[in-house]
GULOBA-802014 format. One record per residue (C-alpha): residue in one letter; residue number from 1; x, y, z. Coordinates in nm, 4 decimals. Example, Ala and Ser with C-alpha at 12.3 -4.5 7.8 and 13.67 -1.06 7.14 Angstrom:
% GULOBA-802014
REC res   n       px       py       pz
REC   A   1   1.2300  -0.4500   0.7800
REC   S   2   1.3670  -0.1060   0.7140
END
This chain:
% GULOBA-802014
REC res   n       px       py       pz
REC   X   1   4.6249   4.9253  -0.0858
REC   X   2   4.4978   5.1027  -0.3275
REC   X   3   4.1572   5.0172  -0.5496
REC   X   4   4.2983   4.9057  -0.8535
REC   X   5   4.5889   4.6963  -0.6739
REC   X   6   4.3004   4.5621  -0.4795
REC   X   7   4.0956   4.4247  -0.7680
REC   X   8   4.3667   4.2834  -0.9531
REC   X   9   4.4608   4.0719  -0.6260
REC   X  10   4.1457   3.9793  -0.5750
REC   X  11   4.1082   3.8284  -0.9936
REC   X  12   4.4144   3.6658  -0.9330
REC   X  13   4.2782   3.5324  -0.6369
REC   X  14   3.9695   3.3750  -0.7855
REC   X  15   4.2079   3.2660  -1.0472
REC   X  16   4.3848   3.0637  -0.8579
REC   X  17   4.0698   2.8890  -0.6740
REC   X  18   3.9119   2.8059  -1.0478
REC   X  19   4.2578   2.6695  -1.1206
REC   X  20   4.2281   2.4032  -0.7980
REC   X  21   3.9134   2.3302  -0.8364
REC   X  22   3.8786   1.9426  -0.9917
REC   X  23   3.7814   1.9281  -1.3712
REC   X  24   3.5125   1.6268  -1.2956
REC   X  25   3.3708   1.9003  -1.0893
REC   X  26   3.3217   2.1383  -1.3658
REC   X  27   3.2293   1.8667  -1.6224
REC   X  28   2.8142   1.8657  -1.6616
REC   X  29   2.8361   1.5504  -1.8560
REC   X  30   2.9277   1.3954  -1.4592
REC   X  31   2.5713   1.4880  -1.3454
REC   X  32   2.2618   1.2786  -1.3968
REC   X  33   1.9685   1.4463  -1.2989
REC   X  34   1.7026   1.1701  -1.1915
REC   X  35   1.3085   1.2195  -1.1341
REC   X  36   1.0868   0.9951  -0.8956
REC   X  37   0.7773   1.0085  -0.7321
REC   X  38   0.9867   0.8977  -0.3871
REC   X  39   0.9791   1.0772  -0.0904
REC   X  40   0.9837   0.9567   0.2592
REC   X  41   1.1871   0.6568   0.3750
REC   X  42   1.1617   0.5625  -0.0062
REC   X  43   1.3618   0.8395  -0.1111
REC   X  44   1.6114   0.8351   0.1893
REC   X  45   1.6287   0.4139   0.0802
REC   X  46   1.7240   0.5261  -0.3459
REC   X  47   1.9766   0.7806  -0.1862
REC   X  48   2.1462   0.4803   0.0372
REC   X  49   2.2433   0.3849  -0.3116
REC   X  50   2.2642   0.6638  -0.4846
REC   X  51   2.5315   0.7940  -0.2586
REC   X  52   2.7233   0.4592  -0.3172
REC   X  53   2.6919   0.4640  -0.6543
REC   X  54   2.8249   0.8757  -0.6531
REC   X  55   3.1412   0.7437  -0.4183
REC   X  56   3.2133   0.4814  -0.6570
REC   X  57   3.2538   0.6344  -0.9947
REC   X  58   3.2544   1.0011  -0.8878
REC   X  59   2.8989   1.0490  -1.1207
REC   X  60   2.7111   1.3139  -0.9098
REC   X  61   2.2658   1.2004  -0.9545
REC   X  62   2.0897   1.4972  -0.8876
REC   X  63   1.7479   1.4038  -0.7434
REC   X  64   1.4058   1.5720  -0.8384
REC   X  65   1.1285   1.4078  -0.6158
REC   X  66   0.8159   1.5068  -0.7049
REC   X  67   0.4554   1.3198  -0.6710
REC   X  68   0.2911   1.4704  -0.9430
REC   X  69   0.5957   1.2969  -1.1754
REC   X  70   0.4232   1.1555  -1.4561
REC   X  71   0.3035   1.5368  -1.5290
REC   X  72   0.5906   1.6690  -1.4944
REC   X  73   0.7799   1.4621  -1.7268
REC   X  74   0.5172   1.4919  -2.0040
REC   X  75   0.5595   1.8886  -1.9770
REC   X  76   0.9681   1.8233  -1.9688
REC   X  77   0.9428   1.6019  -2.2829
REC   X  78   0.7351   1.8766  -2.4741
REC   X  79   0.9887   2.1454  -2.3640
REC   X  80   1.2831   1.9756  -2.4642
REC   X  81   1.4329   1.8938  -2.1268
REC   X  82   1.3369   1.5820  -2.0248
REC   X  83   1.5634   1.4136  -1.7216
REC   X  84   1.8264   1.1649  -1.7725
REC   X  85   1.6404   0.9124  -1.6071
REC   X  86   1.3083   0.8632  -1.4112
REC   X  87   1.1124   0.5826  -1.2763
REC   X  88   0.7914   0.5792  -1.3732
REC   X  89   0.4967   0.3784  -1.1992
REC   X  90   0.2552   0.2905  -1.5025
REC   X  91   0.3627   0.0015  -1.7279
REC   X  92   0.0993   0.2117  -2.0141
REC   X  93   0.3325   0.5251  -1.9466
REC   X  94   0.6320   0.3343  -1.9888
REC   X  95   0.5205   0.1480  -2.3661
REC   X  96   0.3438   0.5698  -2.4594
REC   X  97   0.7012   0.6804  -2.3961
REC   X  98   0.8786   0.3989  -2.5985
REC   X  99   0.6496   0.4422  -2.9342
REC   X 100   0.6835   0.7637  -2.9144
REC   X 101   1.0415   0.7650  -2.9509
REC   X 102   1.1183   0.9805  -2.6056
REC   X 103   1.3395   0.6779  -2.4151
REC   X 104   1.6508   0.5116  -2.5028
REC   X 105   1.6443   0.1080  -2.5077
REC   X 106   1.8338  -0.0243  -2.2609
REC   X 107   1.8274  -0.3690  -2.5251
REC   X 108   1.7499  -0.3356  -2.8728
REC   X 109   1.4988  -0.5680  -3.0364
REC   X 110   1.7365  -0.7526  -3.1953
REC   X 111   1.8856  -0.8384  -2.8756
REC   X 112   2.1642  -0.6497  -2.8648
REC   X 113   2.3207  -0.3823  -2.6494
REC   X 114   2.1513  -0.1149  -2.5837
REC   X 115   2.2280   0.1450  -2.3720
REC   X 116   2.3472  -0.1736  -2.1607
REC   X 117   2.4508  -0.5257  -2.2332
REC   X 118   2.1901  -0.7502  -2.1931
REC   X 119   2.3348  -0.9506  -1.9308
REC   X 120   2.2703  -0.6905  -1.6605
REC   X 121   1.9061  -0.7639  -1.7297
REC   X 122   1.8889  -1.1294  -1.7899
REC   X 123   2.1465  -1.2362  -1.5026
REC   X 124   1.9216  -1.0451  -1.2461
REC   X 125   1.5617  -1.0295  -1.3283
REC   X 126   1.3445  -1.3353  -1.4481
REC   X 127   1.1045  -1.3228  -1.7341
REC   X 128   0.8041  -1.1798  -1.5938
REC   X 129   1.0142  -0.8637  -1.4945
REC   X 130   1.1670  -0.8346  -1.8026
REC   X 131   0.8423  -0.9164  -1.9961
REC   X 132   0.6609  -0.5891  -1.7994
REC   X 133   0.9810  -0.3821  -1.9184
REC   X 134   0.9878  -0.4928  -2.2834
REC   X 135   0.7688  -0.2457  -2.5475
REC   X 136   0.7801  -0.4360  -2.8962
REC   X 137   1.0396  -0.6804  -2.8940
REC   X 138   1.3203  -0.4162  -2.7439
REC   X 139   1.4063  -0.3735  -2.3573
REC   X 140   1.3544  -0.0062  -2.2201
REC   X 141   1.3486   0.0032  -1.8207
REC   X 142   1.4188  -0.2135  -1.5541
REC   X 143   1.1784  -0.2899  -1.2449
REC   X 144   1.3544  -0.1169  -0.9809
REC   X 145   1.1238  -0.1591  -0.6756
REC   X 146   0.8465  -0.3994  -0.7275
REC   X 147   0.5396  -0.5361  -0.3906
REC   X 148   0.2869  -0.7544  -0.3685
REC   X 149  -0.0736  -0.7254  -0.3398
REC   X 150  -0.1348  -1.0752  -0.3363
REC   X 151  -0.1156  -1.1515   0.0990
REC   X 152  -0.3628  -1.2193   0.2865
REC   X 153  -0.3164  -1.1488   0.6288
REC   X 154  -0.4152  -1.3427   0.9489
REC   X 155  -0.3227  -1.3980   1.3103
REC   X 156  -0.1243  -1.7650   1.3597
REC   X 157  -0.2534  -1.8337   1.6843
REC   X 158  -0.5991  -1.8208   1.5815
REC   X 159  -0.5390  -2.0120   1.2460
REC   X 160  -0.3978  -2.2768   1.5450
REC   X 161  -0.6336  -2.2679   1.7353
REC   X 162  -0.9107  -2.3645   1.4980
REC   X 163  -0.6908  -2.6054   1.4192
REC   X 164  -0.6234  -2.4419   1.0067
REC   X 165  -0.3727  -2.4827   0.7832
REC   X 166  -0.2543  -2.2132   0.5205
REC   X 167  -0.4618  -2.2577   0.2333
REC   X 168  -0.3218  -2.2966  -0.0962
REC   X 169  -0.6496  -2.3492  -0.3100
REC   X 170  -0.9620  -2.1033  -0.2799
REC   X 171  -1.1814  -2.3824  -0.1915
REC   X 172  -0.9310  -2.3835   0.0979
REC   X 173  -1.0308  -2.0684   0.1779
REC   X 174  -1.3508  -2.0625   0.1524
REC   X 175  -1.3608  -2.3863   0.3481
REC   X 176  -1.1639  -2.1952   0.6389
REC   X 177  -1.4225  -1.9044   0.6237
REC   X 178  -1.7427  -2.0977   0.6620
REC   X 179  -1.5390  -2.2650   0.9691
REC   X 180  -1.5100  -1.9284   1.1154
REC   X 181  -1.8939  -1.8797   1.0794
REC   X 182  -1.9926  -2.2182   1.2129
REC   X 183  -1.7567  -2.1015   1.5315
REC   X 184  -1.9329  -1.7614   1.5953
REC   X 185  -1.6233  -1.5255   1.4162
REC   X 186  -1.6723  -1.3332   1.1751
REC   X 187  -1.4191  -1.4122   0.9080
REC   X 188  -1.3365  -1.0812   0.7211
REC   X 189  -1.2778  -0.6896   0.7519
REC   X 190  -1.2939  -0.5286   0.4723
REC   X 191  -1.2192  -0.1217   0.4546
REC   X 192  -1.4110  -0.0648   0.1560
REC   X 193  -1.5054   0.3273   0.2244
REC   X 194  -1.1570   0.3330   0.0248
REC   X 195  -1.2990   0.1730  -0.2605
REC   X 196  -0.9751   0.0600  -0.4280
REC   X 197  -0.9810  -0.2456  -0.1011
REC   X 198  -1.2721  -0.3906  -0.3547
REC   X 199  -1.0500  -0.3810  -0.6746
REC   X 200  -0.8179  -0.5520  -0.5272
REC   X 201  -0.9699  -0.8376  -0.4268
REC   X 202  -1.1801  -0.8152  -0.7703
REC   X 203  -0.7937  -0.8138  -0.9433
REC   X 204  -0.6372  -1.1218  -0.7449
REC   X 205  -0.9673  -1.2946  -0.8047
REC   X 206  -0.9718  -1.2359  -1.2273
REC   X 207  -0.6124  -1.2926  -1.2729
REC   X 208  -0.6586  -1.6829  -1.1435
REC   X 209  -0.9783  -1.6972  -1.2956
REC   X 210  -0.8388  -1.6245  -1.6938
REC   X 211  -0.4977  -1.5512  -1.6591
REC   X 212  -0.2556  -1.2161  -1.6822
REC   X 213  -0.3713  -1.2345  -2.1098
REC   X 214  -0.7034  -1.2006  -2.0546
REC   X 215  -0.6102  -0.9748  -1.7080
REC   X 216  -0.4051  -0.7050  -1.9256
REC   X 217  -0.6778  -0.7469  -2.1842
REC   X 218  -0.9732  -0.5998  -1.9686
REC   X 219  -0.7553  -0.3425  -1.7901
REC   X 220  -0.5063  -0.2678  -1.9984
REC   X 221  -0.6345  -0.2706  -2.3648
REC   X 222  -1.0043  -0.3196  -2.3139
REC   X 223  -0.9945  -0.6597  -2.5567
REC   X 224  -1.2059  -0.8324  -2.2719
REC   X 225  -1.5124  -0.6499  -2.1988
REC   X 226  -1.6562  -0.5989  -1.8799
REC   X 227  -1.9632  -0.7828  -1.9992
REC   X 228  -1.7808  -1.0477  -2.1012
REC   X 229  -1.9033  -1.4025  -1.8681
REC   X 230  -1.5341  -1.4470  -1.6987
REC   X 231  -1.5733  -1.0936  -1.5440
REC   X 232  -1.9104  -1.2279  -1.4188
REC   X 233  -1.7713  -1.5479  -1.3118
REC   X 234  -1.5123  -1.3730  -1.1165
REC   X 235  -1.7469  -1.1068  -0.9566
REC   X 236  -1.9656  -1.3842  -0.8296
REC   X 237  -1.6662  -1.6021  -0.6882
REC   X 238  -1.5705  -1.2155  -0.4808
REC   X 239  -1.9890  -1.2406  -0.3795
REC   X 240  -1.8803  -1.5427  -0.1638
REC   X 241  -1.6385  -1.3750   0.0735
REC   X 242  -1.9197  -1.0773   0.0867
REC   X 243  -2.2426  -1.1970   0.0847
REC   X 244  -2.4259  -1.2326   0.3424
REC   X 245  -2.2460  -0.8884   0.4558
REC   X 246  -2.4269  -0.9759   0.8153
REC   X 247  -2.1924  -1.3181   0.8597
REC   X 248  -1.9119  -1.2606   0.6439
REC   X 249  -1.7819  -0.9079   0.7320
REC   X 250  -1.7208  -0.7158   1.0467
REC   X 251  -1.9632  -0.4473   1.0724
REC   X 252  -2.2493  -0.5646   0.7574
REC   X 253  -2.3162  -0.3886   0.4850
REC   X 254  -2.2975  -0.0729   0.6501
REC   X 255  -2.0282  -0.0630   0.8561
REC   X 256  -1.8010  -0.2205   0.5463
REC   X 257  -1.8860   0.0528   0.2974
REC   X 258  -1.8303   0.3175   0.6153
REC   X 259  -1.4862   0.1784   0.7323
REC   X 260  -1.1170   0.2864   0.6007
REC   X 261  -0.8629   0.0167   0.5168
REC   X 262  -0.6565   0.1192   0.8428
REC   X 263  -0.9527   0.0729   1.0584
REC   X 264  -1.0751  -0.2357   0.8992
REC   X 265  -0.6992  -0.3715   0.9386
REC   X 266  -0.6884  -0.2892   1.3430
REC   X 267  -1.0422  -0.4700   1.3743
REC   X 268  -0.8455  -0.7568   1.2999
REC   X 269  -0.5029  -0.6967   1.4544
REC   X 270  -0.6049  -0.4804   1.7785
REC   X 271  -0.6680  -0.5720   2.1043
REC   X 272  -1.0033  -0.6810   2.0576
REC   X 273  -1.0393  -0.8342   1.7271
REC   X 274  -1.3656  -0.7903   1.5717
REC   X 275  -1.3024  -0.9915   1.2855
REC   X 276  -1.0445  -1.2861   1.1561
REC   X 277  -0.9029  -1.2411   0.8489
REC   X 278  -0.7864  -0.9221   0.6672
REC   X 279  -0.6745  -0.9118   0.2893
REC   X 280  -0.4443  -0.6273   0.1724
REC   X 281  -0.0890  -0.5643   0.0282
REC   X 282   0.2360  -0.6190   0.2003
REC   X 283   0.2857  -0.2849   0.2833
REC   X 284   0.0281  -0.3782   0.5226
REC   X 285   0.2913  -0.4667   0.7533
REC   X 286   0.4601  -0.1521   0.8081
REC   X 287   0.1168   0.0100   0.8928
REC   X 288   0.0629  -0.3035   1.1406
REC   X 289   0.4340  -0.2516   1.3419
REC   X 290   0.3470   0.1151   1.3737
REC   X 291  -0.0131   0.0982   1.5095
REC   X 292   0.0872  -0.2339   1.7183
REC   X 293   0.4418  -0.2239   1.7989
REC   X 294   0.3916  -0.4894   2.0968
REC   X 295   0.3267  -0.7710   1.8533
REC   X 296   0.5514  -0.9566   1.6744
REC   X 297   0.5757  -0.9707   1.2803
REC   X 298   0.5367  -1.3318   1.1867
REC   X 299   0.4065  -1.4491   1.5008
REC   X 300   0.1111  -1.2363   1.6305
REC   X 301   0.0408  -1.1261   1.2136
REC   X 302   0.1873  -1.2614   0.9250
REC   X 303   0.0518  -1.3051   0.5674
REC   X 304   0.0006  -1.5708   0.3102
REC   X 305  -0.0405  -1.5995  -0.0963
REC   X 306  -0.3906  -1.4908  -0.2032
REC   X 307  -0.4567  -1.8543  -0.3157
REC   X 308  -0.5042  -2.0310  -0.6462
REC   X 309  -0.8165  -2.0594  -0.8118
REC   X 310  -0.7965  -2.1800  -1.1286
REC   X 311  -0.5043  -2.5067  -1.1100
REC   X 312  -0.4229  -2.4018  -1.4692
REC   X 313  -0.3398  -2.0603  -1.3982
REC   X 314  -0.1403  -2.1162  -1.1030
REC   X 315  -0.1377  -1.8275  -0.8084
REC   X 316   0.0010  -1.4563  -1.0628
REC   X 317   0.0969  -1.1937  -0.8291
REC   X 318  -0.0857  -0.8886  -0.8340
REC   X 319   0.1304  -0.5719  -0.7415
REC   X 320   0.3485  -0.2274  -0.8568
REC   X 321   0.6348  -0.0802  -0.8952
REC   X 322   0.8456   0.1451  -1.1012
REC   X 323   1.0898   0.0721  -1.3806
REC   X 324   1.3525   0.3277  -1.4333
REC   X 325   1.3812   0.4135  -1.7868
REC   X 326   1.6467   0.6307  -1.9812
REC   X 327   1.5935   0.9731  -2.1690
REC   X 328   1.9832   1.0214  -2.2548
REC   X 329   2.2382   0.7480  -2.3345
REC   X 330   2.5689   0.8581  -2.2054
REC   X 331   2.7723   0.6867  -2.0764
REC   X 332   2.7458   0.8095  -1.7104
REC   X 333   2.3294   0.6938  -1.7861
REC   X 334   2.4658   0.3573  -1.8756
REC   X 335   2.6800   0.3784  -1.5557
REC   X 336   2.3917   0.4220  -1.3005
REC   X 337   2.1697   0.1972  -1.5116
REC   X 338   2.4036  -0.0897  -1.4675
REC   X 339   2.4193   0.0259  -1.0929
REC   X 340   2.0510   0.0192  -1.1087
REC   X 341   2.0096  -0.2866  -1.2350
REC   X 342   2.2961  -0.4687  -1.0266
REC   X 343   2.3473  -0.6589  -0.7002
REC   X 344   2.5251  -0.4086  -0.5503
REC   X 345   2.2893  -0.1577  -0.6093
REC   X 346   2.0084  -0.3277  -0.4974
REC   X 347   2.1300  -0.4658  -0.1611
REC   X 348   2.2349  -0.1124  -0.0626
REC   X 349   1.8725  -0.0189  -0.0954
REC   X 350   1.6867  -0.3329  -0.0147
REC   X 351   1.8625  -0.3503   0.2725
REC   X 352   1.6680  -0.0541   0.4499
REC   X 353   1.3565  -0.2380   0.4444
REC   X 354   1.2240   0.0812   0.2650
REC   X 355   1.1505  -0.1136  -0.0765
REC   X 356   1.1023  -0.5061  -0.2391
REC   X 357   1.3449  -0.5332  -0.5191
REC   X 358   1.2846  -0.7853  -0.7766
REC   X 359   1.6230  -0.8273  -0.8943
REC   X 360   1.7096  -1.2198  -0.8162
REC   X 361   2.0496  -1.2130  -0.6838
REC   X 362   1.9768  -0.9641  -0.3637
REC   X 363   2.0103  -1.1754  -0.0605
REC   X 364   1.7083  -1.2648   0.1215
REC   X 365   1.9203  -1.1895   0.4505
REC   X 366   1.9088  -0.8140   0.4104
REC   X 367   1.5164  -0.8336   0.4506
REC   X 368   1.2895  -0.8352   0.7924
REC   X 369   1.1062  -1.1336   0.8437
REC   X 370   0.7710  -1.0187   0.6391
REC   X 371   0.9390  -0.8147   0.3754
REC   X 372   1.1712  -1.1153   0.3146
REC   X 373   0.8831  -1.3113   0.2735
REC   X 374   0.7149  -1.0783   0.0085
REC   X 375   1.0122  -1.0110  -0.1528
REC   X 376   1.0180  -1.4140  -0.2140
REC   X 377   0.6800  -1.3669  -0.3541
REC   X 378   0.7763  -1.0843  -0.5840
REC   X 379   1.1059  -1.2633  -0.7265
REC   X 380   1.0077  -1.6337  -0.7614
REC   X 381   0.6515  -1.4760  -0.9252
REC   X 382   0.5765  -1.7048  -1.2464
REC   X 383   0.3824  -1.4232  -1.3502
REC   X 384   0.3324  -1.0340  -1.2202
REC   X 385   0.0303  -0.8216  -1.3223
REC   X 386   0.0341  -0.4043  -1.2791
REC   X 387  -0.2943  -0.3372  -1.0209
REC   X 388  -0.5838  -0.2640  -1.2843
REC   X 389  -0.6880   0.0184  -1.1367
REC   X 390  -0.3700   0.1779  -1.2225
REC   X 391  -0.4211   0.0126  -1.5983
REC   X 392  -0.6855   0.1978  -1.6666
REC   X 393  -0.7831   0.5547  -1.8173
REC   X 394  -0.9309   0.7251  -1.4593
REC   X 395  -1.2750   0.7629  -1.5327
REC   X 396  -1.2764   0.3790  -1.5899
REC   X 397  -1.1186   0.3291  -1.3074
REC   X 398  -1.3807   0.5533  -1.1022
REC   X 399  -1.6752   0.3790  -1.2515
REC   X 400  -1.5125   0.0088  -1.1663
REC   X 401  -1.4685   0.1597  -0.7520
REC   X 402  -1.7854   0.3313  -0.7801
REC   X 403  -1.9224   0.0034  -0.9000
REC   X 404  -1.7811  -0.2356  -0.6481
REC   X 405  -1.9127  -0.0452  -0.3740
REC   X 406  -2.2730  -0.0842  -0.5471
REC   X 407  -2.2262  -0.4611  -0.5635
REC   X 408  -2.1732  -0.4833  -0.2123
REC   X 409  -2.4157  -0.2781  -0.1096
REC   X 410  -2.6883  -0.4729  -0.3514
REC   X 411  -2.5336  -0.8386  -0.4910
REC   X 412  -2.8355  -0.8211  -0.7065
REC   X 413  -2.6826  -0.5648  -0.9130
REC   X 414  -2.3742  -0.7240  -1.0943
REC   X 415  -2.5212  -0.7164  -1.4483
REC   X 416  -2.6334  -0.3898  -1.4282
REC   X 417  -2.2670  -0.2242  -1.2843
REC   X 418  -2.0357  -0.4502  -1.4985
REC   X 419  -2.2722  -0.3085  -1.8202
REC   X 420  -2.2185   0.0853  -1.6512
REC   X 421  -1.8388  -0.0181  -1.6402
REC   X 422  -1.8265  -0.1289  -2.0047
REC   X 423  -2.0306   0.1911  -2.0738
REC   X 424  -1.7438   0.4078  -1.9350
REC   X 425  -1.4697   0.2010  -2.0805
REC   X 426  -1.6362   0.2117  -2.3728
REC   X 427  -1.5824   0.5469  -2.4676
REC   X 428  -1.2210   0.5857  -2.2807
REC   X 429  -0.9949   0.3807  -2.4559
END
């Protein structure tokens, strides 16, 4: 054959492939790119549905994961090429994005449709979902993957032993702890060389105290000082389950302020517990079947609500999560919204045990025994509060760890940190 018979075969050839090849396949507006922080069994558990959701209406999602998200979108957004969607972990991020006009609301302010029909959020997320999602008056993400950080977790057969129910009240608690002294154990281990252990106890503690207004207030906005006598109040309530360091926690002062959250969490759970009690967030459990995979979730560990303090303000949850928000609104982004936000969607995902959604209608049947049990927590919550720490502009945030290690160290200083905090804040916001 010769050349130029050759090269006109082989032009009809690819011809004939374009001419085969499916127009949906060609068609960009069929692609939604998506960016998330995700990786891990996280990722593989959004791609479970993701892959549904691609068989379904033949919309290919294109996937970005990236940890350092938040950055990347910011440079995206200046650039002109933000994604289609992304969830994004900050509620502070989410409202910045809103004003500034970068997202499209999934439900206008005036209630109706958005880039979806309101329905899709109403029928499957209650209000304190939708009220973390809302950015003056109009609707602009859902809360796709939501945990707790309000369990406390102990072992049953010692609770039975002693002869303890689960306490619903902190006097409860605290009632329970002084029994464990009076018996020789040492109630808690605490891992507070990671510093962020402290805040959370410090969080859970101020949210019953005041309430998630006041709560948002002093993490969020800075309305509530960190002088101000309720953050006092509720740093003195944490100085009971500390102080004295050489009764209350495994390991004193010393050995508390020296100790990671993983160790202080075996101390409890190992085979020879050094301690009784261990607070920390529900992904607690995962860590707990790796390191001990001879015990039994919900029998040899299991978890309870960090309990009420304050009867008026009932037991808030303290967590996180993402909410997926929308930078384009066609309608393939409506599509995997509605996915998104649906049953369907959810279960697919849930169901790997990978995430806690908070949409209402997932069936508590797809869960294990202990994520079933936070997901409970995280869906029938009367009110949900974003962890302060990640409220906060960081070098508040550093000052308030920073701090809470001081005030275990030295009780005496409380005063003195909270007025360092303020100091910091003071100039942040």
């Amino acid at each position: 054959m010769n050349k130029r018979l050759f090269l006109v075969t082989l032009l009809l050839a690819a011809l004939c492939v374009l001419a085969i090849v499916p127009a949906q396949a060609q068609d960009e507006t069929r692609i939604v790119s998506f960016l998330t922080t995700f990786g891990g069994s996280e990722l593989d558990a959004l791609n479970v549905s993701l892959n549904a959701f691609t068989e379904a209406t033949g919309i290919l999602v294109t996937v970005e994961s990236n940890r350092s998200s938040t950055t990347v979108l910011r440079t995206r957004i200046a650039g002109g090429n933000p994604p289609d969607v992304a969830l994004i972990s900050s509620p502070a991020v989410v409202a910045e994005f809103a004003r500034a006009g970068y997202l499209i609301p999934l439900v206008n302010v005036d209630g109706s449709a958005g880039l979806v029909d309101p329905s899709v959020i109403t029928d499957n997320y209650n209000q304190a979902f939708i009220d973390l999602t809302t950015v003056d008056g109009a609707i602009y993400g859902i809360m796709a993957k939501a945990y707790s950080k309000s369990t406390v977790w102990y072992r049953p057969a010692s609770f039975e032993e002693m002869g303890f129910e689960v306490p619903t009240t902190w006097d409860e608690l605290m009632a329970i702890q002084q029994a464990y002294i009076d018996a020789g154990v040492t109630p808690w281990s605490i891992g507070a060389a990671d510093a962020w252990t402290l805040t959370d106890w410090f969080e859970n503690i101020y949210v019953r105290l005041v309430g998630p207004e006041m709560y948002n207030g002093l993490f969020l906005t800075h309305t509530v000082p960190w002088t101000d006598p309720t953050v006092v109040e509720a740093m003195q309530i944490f100085q009971q389950v500390f102080d004295p360091a050489d009764t209350n926690l495994a390991g004193g002062t010393d050995g508390t302020l020296s100790t990671d959250f993983i160790t202080a969490m075996n101390m409890v759970f190992g085979p020879d517990p050094s301690a009784a009690m261990y607070y920390e967030g529900g992904f607690v459990g995962g860590i707990l079947g790796g390191n001990f995979p001879d015990l039994v979730a919900g029998e040899d560990y299991n978890f309870f609500l960090f309990p009420a303090l304050n009867e008026a303000q009932g037991a808030p949850i303290v967590g996180g999560g993402d909410t997926l928000v929308a930078f384009s609104d066609r309608p393939e982004v409506a599509e995997l919204i509605n996915w998104m936000a649906g049953v369907e969607g959810n279960t697919l995902w849930a169901g790997t045990n990978a995430i806690i959604s908070p949409n209402v209608n997932v069936d508590m049947g797809v869960y294990s025994t202990l994520a079933a049990n936070e997901a409970q927590q995280v869906v029938n919550a009367d009110a949900f509060v974003f962890d302060g720490s990640d409220l906060m502009p960081s070098a508040v945030t550093d000052a308030f760890h920073t701090g809470l290690q001081e005030i275990v160290a030295d009780p005496s200083v409380i005063q003195e940190t909270l007025e360092y905090i303020e100091s910091v804040a003071a100039s942040s916001y």
